[in-house]
C-alpha positions, 0 to 999 in steps of 0.5 A, a space after each residue: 705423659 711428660 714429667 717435669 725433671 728438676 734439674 736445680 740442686 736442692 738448695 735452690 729450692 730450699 732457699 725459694 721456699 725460705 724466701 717464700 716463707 720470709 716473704 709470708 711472715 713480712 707480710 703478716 706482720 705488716 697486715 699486724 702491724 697495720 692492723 694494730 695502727 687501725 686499732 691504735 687510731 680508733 682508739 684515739 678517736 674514741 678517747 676524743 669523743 669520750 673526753 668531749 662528751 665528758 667536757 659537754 657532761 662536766 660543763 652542765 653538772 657546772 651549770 646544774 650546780 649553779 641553777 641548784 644555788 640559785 634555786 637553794 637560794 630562794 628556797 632558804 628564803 622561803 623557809 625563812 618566811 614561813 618560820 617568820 609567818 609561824 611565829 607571826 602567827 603564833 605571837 599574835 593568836 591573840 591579837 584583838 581588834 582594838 580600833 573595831 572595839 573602840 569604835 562600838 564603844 563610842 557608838 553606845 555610850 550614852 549622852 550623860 556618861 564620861 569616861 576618866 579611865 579605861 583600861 584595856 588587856 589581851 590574852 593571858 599576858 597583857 593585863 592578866 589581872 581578873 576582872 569583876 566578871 571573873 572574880 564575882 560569886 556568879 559567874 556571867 560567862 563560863 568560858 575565858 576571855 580573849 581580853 578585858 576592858 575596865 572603865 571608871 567613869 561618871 554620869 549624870 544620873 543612875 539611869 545613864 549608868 544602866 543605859 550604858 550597861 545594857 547598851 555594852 550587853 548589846 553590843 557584839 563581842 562582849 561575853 560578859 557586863 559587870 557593874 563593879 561599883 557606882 556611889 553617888 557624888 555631890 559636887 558643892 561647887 556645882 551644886 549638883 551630884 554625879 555617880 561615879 562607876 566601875 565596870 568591866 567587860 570580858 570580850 569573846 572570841 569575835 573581838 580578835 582580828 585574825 590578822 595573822 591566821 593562815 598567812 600574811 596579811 
């Protein structure tokens, strides 16, 4: 068996094994080196796509924002119609329906019967003043009225008068007939007579319109 004899001094060896080691330190930190600008580019490219991907958020919270106002926007309108519609409602709960009443009212007066006054009221505001009905020692309806009609007149005859105070008892919507009054009346120019009279009606809740009840008309 043959062995190999070394004939360089120690030195050169340990020179060759220095180089050897220089050579593997150079080579690691290059690989590090390289490793860390690898590392540095993804970085890089990770920040970009997050700053893109925050650019996309930021631009529809913008957008979001926006449709929200516009949104905000008719929910204030709303809001505000419907306090409208609640105080529309609320001021007019009572609100009677007068052309209705005014129309059965000329349909049952009678031909010999004329009118110099009416006077009509609703609710506890308007014309709050009892009527007959409601001051006399019998009451003809328990219950209170939504509102009031008070007429002065003539007719030609005391039957006329009575004709009218069952026509109006007849008639739908009315709680309650009062003959306030009625005296006879001699006309010397005319040479004839005439009653005049005072009565009154109480209207029930069939009379009010309910224009406003749950909502806009």
């Amino acid at each position: 068996m043959m062995r190999q004899i070394d004939l360089l001094p120690a030195s050169f060896a340990e020179k060759a094994r220095e180089r050897r080691n220089l050579t593997l330190v150079i080579g690691g930190g290059l690989a590090l080196l390289l490793g860390l600008v690898g590392w540095w580019f993804m970085l890089g490219g990770q920040v970009g796509s997050a700053k893109s991907e925050l650019s996309d958020v930021q631009a529809q919270n913008s957008s979001l924002r926006t449709q929200i106002a516009e949104l905000q926007r008719f929910a204030d309108l709303e809001a505000e119609v419907q306090a409208k519609e609640t105080a529309l409602q609320t001021v007019m709960a009572g609100d009677v329906a007068w052309p209705s009443i005014m129309t059965e009212l000329a349909m049952v007066v009678p031909g010999e019967v004329w009118f110099n006054e009416i006077i009509a009221s609703a609710g506890a505001t308007e014309g709050a003043t009892p009527v007959g009905t409601e001051t006399a020692p019998v009451l003809v309806n328990s219950k209170a009225p939504v509102g009031r009609v008070q007429f002065r007149g003539a007719s030609l005859t005391m039957p006329g008068v009575a004709k009218w105070l069952i026509r109006l008892g007849d008639t739908r919507g009315f709680a309650g007939v009062w003959l306030n009054s009625a005296a006879e009346t001699a006309d010397s120019q005319a040479g004839q007579s005439y009653f005049d009279f005072d009565s009154t009606i109480e209207l029930n809740k069939k009379t009010l319109s309910k224009r406003y009840v749950g909502g806009m008309p």
